[in-house]
C-alpha positions in Angstrom: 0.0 0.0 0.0 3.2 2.3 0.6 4.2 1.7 -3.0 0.7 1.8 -4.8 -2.0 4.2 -3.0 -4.5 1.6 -3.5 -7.3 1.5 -1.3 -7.6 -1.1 1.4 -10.6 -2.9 -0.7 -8.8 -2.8 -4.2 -5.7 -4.8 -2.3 -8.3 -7.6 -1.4 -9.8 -7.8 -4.8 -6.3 -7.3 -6.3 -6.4 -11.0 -9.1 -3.0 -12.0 -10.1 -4.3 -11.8 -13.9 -3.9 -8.0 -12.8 -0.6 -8.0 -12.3 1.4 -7.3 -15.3 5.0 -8.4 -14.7 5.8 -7.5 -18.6 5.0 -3.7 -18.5 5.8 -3.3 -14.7 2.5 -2.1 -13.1 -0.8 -3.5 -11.3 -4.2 -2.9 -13.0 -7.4 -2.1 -10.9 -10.2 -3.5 -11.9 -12.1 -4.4 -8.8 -12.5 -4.0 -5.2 -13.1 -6.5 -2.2 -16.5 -5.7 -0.3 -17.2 -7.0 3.1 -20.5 -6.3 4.7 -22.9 -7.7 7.6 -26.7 -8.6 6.0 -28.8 -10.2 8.9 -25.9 -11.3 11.1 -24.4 -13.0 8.5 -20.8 -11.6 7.0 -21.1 -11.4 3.0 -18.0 -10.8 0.8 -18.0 -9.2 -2.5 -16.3 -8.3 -5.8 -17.6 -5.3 -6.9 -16.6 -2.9 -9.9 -14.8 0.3 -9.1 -17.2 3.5 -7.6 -15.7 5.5 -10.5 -14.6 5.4 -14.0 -11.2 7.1 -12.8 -10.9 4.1 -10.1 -10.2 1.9 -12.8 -6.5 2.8 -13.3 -2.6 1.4 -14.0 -0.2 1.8 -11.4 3.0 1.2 -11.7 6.0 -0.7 -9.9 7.1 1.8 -7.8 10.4 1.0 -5.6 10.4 -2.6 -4.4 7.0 -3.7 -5.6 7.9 -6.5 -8.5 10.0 -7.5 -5.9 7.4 -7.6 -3.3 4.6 -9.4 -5.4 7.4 -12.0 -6.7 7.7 -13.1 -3.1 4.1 -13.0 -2.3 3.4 -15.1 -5.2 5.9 -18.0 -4.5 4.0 -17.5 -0.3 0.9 -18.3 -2.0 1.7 -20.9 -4.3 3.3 -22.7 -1.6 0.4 -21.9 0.8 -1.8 -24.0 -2.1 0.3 -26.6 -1.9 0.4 -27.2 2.1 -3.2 -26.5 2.9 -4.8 -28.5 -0.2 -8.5 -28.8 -0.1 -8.3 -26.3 3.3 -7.3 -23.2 1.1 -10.3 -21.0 1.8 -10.0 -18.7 -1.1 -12.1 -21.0 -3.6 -14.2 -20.4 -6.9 -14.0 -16.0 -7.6 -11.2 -15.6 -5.1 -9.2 -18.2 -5.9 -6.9 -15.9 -7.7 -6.1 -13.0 -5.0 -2.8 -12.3 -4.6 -3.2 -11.4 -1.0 -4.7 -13.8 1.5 -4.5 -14.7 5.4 -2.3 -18.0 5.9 -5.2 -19.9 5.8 -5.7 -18.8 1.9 -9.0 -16.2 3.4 -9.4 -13.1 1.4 -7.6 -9.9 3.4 -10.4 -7.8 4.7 -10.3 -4.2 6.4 -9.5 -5.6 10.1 -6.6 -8.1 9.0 -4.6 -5.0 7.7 -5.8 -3.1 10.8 -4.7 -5.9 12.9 -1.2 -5.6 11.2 -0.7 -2.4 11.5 -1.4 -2.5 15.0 1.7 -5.4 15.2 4.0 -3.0 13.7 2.7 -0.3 15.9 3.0 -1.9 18.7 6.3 -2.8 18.3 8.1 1.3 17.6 6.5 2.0 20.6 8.2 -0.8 22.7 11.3 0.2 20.6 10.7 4.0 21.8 10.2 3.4 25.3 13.4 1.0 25.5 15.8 3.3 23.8 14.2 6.7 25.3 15.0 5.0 29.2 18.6 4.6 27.6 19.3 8.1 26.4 17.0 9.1 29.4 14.8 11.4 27.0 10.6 11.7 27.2 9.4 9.1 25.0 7.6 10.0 21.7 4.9 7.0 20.8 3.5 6.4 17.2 0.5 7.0 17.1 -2.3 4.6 15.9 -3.2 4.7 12.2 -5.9 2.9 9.4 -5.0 1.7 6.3 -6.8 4.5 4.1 -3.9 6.8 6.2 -0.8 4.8 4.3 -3.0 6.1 0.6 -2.9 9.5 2.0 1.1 8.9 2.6 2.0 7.6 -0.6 0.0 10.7 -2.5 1.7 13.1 -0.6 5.1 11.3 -1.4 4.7 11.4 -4.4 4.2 15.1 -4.7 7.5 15.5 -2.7 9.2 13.4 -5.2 8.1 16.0 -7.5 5.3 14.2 -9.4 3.3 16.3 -11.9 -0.2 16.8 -9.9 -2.5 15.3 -12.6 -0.2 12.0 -13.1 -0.7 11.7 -9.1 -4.3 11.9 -9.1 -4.6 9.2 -12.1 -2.2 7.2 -10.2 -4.7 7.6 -7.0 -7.7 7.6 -9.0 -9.7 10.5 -7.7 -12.3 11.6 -9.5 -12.0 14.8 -8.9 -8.2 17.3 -8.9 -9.4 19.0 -5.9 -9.4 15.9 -3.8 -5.3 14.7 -4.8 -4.8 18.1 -3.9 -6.6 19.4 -0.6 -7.5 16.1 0.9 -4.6 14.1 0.3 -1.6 16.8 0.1 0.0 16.0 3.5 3.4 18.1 3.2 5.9 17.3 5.9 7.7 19.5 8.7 10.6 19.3 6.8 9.6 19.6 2.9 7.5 22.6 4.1 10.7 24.1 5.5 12.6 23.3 2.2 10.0 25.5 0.3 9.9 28.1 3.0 14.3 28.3 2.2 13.8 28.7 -1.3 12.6 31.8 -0.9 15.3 32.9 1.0 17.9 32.2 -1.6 16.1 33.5 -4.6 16.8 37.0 -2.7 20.4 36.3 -1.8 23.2 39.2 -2.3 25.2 38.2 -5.3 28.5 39.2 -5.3 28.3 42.6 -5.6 25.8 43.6 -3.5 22.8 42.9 -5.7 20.2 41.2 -5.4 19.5 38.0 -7.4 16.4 38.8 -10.0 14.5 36.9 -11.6 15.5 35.0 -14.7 15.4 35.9 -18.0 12.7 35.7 -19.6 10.4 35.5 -16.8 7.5 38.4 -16.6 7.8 38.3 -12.9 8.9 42.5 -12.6 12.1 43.8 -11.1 13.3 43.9 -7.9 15.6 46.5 -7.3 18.0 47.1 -4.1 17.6 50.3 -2.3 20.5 51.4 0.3 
């Protein structure tokens, strides 16, 4: 989810038939739906909300890498559990399942989060008794908050806004851009510095201007 945005359902519905090895990228094409009708839990394939949900992504960092492995977990998960591989008829062909071959829902990524979680904290509070320093916990998090991560990395990477939102699949360019923009402490500083150093003394004295060709005014020194 780091290296794709995808949503938490589009991971469970994620078919290995949508994973293009060849041209490097993952196609969406459907999303996993879990729901309670009359006390009963009912799972579900459904079809994107959107036309612009259905989208390429491509390999980004590790990811081939990443869905190699998972790949060779699941075939050999096939193998061990036999007729006890629960993901049977429409899901037999997720590429992400629980070790007993279920489809991944909502709560199993919550669950793992809360692992890794778990285990910074108990990292922090060891190593803050050692340098005898208040300890700063991580705070819980959801899935949908590692989407909103990977947009806003993207942008500091310095991805073209309208390539980010295909790559996200918003509908709408407001949304990759007001909802999902999360700039950090120390890219927003970065901008802030640029600033300073477009207005710089040269050598000289003067003031760096702008450059040519640019119909951004003058700026003139006055001393």
């Amino acid at each position: 989810m780091f290296l794709t945005g995808m949503r938490i359902g589009e991971v469970g519905g994620l078919m290995w038939k949508d994973v293009d090895f060849n041209e490097k990228c993952l196609r969406i094409n459907r999303s996993l739906s879990c729901q309670y009708e009359y006390g009963k839990k009912m799972l579900r394939l459904l079809a994107p909300k959107t036309h612009n949900s259905y989208r390429k992504i491509p390999f980004f960092g590790e990811a081939e890498e990443m869905l190699l492995q998972q790949k060779a977990k699941t075939d050999s998960l096939k193998k061990t559990l036999g007729n006890r591989f629960r993901a049977i008829g429409e899901y037999a062909d997720l590429v992400f399942v629980t070790t007993m071959g279920s489809p991944v829902l909502r709560y199993h990524a919550e669950k793992e989060i809360k692992k890794v979680v778990k285990e910074i904290n108990e990292q922090e509070a060891f190593e803050s008794v050692q340098e005898q320093r208040e300890p700063h916990y991580f705070e819980d998090m959801y899935p949908h908050a590692i989407r909103h991560t990977f947009c806003s990395r993207c942008f500091e990477a310095g991805m073209q806004p309208k390539v980010v939102q295909s790559i996200m699949g918003h509908q709408h360019y407001s949304t990759t851009i007001d909802i999902y923009t999360h700039v950090s402490e120390s890219k927003y500083q970065e901008e802030i510095e640029k600033f300073g150093r477009a207005v710089e003394p040269e050598e000289g004295g003067s003031i760096k201007g702008p450059e040519k060709g640019t119909d951004t005014g003058m700026i003139q020194t006055f001393g």
